[in-house]
N, C-alpha and C positions, 0 to 999 in steps of 0.2 A: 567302628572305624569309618572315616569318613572317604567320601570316592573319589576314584585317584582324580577324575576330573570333573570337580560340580563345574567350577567357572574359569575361565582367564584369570578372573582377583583372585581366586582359589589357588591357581595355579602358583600368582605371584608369591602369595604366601607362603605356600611349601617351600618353593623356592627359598624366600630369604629364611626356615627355618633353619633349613640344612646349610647353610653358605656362611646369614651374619655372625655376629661372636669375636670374641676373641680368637686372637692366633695364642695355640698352645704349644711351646717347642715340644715338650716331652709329647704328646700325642702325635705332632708332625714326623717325630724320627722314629715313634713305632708305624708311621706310615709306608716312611721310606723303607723300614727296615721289610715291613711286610712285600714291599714291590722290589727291595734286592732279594728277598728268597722266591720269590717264582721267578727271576731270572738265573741265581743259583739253582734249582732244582731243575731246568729246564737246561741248562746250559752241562748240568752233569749227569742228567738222565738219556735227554734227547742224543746226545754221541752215539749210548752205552744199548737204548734200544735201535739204534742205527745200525749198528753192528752186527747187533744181535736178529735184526732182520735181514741183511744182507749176507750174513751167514748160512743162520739156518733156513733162511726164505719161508715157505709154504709148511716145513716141519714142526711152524710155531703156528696152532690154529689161531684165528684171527681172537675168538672168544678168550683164550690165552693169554695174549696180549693186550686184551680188553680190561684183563681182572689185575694187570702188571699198571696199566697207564691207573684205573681206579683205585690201586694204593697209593700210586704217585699221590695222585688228586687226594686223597686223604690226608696225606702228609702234610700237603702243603695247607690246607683246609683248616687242620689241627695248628699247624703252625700258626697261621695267623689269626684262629680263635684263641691262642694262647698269649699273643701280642694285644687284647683288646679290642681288636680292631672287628672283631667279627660276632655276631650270632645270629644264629640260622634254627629258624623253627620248620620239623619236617613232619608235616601230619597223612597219612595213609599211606606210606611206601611201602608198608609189612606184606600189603598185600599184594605190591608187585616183584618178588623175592624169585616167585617161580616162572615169571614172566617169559613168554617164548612167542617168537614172527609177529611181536607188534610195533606200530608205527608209533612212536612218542612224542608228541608237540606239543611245544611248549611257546611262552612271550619269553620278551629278551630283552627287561629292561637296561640292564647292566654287566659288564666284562667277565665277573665272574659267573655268570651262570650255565655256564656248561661245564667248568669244574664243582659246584655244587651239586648240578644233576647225576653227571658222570659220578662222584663220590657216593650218589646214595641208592643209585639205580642198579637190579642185577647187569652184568657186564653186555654192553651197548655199543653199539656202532656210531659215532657222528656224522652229521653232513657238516662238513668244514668249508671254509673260500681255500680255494686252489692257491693263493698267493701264501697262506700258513705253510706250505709245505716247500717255501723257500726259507723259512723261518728256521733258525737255527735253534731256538728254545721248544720244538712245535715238530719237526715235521719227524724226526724217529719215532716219538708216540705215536704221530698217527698212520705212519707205515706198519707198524707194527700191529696197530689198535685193529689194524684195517677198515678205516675210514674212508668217509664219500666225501670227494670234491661236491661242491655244485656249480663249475667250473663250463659245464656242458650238461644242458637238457634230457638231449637222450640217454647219454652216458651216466647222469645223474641217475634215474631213473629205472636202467637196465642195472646199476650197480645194486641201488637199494632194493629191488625187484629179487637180488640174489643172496641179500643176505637176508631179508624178510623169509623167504622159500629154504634156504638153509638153517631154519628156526634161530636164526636172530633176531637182537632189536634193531631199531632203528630211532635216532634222537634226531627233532627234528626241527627248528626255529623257521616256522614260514612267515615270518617279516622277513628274513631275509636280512636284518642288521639289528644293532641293538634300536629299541626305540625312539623314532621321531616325536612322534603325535603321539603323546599319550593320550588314552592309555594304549593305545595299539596303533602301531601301522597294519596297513592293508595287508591281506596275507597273500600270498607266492602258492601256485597252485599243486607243485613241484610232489609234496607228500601225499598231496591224493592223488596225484598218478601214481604212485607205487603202491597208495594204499587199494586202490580199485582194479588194479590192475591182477594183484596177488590176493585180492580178497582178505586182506590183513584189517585186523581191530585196528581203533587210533586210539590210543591212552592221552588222556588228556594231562598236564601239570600245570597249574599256577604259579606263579614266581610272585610274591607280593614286594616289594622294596620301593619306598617314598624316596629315596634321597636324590643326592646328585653324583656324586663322587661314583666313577667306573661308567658314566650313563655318555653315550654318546655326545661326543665333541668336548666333553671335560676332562681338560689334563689329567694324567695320573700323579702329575708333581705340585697339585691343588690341594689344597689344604682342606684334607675332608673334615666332615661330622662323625667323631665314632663314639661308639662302634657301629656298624653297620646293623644294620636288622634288616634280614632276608626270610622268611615265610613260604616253603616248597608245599606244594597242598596237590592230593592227585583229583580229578577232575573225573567229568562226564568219560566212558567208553563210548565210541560210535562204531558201528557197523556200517559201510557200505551197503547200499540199497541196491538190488541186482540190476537195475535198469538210472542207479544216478550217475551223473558223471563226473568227471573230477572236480570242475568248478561246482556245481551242486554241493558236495561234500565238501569242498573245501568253504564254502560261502556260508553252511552248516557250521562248521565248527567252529568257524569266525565267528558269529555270529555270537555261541554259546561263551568266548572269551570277554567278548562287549559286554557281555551281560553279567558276566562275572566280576568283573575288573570295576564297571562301571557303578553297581547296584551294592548299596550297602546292605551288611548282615552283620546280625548281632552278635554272631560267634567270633568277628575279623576286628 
């Protein structure tokens, strides 16, 4: 497979792979149809765990609610692999099944993939943007889910610092938005504070996906290329070194994504 970024002209080309072409209606309206069910699912889910959090509050452990939002995500996952529009290749998750206090980070090239990781990850905590949680399709999942704004530094931090310590996971996107610069924006130092902090593993996950369509600043009402082909692959574990500090470990693992993303292999 070739790497995400040899060149500019490299780049260009991908580019018009995924873009020129005919416009196909029938492919257009399982587009649309895919983007009206994660606002149906969202708009009929997000009420019903709203409720259900503001009821039973604290009675529903967060891990709970974690395995209630990852059916969600299934469903919809299913759905719209059933519309065409979707396939997703997942190599090494088996063996993260009994996964317990690790920090998970991942790249972020495109919208869906925090519902593909949440779908195939054992039940997981998010770091969200604080503005999701004014989101009417969004924020009862994630009251429920018991998700981390990243809203506030410390607050970020001391949050994830408590569910790491309460043998949770932690999912973790340190770009910090879906991708600018491929193949990586600079990372956000945010999870190795909590990872060096609580002495927690970082699981690494690769998200592989060429296209355009869901990638930042491209409409969702754009006439994509499908199906989509997305490639989950789990990564390097790192350990915290007793004397690194968080930029160390975070500039580590950066590091280990460049080299992954960048450097072709025969198996990809």
């Amino acid at each position: 497979m070739a790497t995400l970024r040899a060149s500019p002209r490299a780049d260009e080309a991908t580019e018009c792979r995924h873009t020129a072409g005919p416009f196909h209606t029938g492919s257009y309206i399982r587009q649309m149809l895919a983007t009206a069910l994660f606002f149906a699912l969202g708009i009929i889910a997000s009420p019903a765990f709203w409720i259900l959090h503001t009821i039973a509050g604290r009675r529903v452990p967060a891990r709970v609610g974690q395995k209630l939002v990852r059916g969600l995500f299934r469903i919809y996952v299913s759905g719209v692999n059933a519309l065409g529009m979707l396939r997703v290749g997942v190599r090494g998750f088996e063996t993260l099944r009994e996964m317990r206090g690790t920090v998970i980070v991942s790249n972020h090239p495109a919208l869906l993939d925090a519902f593909l990781l949440v779908a195939h990850l054992p039940p997981t905590a998010c770091v969200m943007r604080a503005d999701l949680l004014r989101n009417p399709a969004m924020c009862g999942s994630a009251l429920l889910a018991g998700y981390v704004t990243n809203d506030s530094g410390p607050a970020f931090v001391r949050q994830g610092i408590e569910r790491i310590r309460s043998g949770g996971n932690l999912l973790v996107f340190p770009e910090g938005t879906r991708t600018l610069n491929r193949p990586l924006n600079r990372f956000k130092h945010g999870f190795a504070m909590v990872a060096t902090h609580a002495q927690a593993a970082v699981q690494t996950v690769v998200i592989e996906y060429h296209g355009t369509h869901l990638s930042k600043g491209v409409s969702l009402f754009k006439p994509a290329a499908i199906p989509m082909h997305f490639t989950l692959r789990t990564g390097d574990r790192f350990i915290p070194g007793p004397d690194e500090s968080p930029r160390e470990l975070s500039r580590r693992v950066e590091s280990w994504f460049r080299a992954e993303l960048e450097t072709p292999s025969p198996d990809r």
